[in-house]
OpenMM code with the backbone's topology and positions (N, CA, C; nanometers):
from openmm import Vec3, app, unit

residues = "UNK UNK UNK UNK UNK UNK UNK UNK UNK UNK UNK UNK UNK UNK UNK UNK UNK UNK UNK UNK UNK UNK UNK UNK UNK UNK UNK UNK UNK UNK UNK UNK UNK UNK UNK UNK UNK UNK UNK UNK UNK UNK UNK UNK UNK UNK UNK UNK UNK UNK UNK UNK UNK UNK UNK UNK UNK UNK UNK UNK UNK UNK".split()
positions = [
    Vec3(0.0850, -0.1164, 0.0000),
    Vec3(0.0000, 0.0000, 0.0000),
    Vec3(0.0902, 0.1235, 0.0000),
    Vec3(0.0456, 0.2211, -0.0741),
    Vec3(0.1396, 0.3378, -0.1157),
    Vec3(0.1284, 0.4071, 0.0671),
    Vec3(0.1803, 0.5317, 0.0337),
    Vec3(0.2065, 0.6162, 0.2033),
    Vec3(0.0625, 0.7174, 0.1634),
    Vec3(0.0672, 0.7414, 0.0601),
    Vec3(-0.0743, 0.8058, 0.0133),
    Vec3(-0.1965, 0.7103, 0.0425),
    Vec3(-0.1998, 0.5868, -0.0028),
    Vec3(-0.3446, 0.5207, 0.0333),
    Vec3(-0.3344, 0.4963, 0.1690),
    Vec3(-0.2114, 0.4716, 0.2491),
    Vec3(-0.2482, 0.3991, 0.3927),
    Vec3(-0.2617, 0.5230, 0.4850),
    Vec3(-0.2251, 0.6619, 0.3820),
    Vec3(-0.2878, 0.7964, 0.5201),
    Vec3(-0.4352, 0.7914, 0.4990),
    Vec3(-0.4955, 0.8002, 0.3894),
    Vec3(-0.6238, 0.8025, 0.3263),
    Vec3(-0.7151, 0.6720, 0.3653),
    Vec3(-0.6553, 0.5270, 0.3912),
    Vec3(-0.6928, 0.4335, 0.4974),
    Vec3(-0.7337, 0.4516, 0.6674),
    Vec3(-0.6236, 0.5291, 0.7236),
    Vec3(-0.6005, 0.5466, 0.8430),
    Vec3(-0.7085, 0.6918, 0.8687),
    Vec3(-0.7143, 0.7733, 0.7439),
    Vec3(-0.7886, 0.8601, 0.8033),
    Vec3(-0.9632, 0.8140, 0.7917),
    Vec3(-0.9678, 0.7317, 0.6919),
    Vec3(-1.1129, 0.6739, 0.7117),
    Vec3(-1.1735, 0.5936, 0.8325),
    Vec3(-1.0169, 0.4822, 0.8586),
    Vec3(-1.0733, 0.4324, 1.0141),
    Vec3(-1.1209, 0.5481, 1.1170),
    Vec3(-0.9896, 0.6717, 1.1293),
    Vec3(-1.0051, 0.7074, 1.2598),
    Vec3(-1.1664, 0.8023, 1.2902),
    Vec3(-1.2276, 0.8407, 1.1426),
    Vec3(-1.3396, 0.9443, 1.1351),
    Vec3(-1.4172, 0.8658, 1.1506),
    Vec3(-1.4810, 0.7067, 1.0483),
    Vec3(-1.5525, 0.5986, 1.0654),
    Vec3(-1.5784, 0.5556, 1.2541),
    Vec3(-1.4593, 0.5467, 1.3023),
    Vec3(-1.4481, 0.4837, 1.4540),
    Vec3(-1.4931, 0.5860, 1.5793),
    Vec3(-1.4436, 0.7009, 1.4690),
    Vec3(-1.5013, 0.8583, 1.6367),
    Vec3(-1.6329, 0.8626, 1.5977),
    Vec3(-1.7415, 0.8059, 1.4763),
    Vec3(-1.8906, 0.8340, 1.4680),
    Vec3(-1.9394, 0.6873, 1.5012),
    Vec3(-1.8704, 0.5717, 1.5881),
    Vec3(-1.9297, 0.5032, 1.6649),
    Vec3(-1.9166, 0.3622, 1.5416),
    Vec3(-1.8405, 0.3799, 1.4653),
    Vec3(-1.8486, 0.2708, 1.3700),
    Vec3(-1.7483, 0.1506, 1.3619),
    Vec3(-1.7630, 0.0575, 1.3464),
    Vec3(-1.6510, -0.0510, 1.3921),
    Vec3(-1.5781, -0.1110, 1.2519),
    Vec3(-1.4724, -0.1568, 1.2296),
    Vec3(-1.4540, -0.1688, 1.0990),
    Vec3(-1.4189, -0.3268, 1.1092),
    Vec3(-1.4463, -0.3956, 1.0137),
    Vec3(-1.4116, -0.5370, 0.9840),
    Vec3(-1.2747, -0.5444, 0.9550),
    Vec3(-1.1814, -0.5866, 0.9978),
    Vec3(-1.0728, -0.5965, 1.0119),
    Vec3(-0.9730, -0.6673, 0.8896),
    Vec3(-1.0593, -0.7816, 0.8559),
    Vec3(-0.9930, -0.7854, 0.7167),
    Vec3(-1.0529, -0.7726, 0.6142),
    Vec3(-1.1413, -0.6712, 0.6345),
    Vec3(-1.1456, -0.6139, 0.4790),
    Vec3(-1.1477, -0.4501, 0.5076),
    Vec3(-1.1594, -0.3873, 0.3514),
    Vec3(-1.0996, -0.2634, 0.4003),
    Vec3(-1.2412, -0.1405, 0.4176),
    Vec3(-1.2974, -0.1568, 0.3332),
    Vec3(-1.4393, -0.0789, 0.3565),
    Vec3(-1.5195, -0.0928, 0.4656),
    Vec3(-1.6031, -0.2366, 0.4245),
    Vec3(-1.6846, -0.2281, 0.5562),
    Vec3(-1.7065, -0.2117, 0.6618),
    Vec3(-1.7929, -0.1627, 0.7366),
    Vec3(-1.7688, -0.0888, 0.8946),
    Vec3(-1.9182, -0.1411, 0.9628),
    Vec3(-2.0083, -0.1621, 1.0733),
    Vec3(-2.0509, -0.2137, 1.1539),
    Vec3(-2.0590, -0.1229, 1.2397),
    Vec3(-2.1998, -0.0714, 1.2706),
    Vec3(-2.2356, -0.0066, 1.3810),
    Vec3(-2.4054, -0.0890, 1.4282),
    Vec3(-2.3859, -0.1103, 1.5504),
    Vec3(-2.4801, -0.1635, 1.6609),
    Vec3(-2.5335, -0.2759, 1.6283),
    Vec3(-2.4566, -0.3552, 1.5596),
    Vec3(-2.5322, -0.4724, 1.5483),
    Vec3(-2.4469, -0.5483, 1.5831),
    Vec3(-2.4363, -0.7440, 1.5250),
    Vec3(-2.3722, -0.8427, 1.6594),
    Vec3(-2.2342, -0.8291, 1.6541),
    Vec3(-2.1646, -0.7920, 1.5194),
    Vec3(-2.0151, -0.7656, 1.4246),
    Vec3(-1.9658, -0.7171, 1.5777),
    Vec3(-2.0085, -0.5010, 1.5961),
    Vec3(-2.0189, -0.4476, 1.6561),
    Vec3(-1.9878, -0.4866, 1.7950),
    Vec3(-2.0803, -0.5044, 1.8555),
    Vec3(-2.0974, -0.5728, 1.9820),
    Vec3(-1.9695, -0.6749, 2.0255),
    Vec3(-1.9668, -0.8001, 1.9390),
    Vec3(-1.8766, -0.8375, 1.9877),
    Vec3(-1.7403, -0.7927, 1.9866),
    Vec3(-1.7308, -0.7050, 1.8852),
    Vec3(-1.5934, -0.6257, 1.8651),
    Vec3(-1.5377, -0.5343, 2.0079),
    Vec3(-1.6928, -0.4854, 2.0377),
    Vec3(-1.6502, -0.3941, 2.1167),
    Vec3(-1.7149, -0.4343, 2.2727),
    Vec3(-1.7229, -0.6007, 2.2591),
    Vec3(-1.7343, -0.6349, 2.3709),
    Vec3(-1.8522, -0.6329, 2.5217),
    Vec3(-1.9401, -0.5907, 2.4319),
    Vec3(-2.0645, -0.5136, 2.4756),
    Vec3(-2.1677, -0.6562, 2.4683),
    Vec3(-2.2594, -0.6210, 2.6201),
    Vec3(-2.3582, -0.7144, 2.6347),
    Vec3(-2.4493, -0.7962, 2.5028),
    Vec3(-2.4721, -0.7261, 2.4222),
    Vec3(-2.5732, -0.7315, 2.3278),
    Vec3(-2.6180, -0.5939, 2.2176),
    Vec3(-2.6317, -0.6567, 2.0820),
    Vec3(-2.6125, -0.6049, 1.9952),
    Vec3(-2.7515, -0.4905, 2.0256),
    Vec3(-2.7558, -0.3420, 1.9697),
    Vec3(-2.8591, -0.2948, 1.9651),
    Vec3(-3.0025, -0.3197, 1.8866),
    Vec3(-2.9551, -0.3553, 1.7979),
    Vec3(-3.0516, -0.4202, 1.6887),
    Vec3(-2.9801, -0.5518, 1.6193),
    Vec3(-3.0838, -0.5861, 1.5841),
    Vec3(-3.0716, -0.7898, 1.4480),
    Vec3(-3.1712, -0.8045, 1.3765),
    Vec3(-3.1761, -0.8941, 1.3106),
    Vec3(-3.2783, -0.9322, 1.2206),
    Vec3(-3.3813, -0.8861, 1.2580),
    Vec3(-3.4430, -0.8571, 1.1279),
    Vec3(-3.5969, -0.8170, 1.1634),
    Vec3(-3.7110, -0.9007, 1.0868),
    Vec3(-3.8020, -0.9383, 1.0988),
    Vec3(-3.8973, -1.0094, 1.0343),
    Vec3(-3.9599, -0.8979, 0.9631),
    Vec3(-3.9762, -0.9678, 0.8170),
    Vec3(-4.0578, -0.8755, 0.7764),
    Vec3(-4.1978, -0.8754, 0.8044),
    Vec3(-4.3161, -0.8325, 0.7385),
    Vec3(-4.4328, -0.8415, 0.7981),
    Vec3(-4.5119, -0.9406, 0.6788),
    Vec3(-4.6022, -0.9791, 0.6541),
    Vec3(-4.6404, -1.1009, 0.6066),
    Vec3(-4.7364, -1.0080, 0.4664),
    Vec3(-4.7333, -1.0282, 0.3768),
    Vec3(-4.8325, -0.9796, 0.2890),
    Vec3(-4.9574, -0.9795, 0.3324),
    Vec3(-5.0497, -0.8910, 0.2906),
    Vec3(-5.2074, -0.9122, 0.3414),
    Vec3(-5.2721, -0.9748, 0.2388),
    Vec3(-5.3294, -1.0680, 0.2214),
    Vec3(-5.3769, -1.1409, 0.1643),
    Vec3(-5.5215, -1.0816, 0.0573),
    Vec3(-5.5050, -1.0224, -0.0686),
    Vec3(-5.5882, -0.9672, -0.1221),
    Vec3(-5.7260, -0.9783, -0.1977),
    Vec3(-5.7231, -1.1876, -0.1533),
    Vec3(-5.8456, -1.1975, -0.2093),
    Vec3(-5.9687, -1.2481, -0.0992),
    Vec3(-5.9734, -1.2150, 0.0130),
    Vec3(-6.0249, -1.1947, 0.1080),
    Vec3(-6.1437, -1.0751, 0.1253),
] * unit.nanometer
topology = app.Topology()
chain = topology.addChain("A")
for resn in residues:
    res = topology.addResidue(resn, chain)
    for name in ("N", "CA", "C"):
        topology.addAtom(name, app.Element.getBySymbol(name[0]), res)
């Protein structure tokens, strides 16, 4: 990695991480805020949010 991409790396972690965001470690984009990634990263009881169910179609010939 050039000294140009790994300042431009380092400055995305450190802005990404001060707005509460967690980054996946081996890869370089993705980041994780309040869910299980999150949580366990940062060691915390339980994720804020998970899956959600969606809601069921309403049935239109009723």
């Amino acid at each position: 990695m050039s000294d140009r991409a790994r300042h431009h790396h380092t400055l995305l972690l450190n802005v990404m991480e001060s707005a509460g965001f967690t980054n996946y470690e081996t890869e370089f984009w993705p980041f994780s805020a309040a869910d299980r990634y999150h949580a366990l990263m940062r060691q915390e009881p339980h994720a804020d949010y998970g899956p959600i169910q969606l809601a069921q179609p309403v049935d239109s010939a009723t």
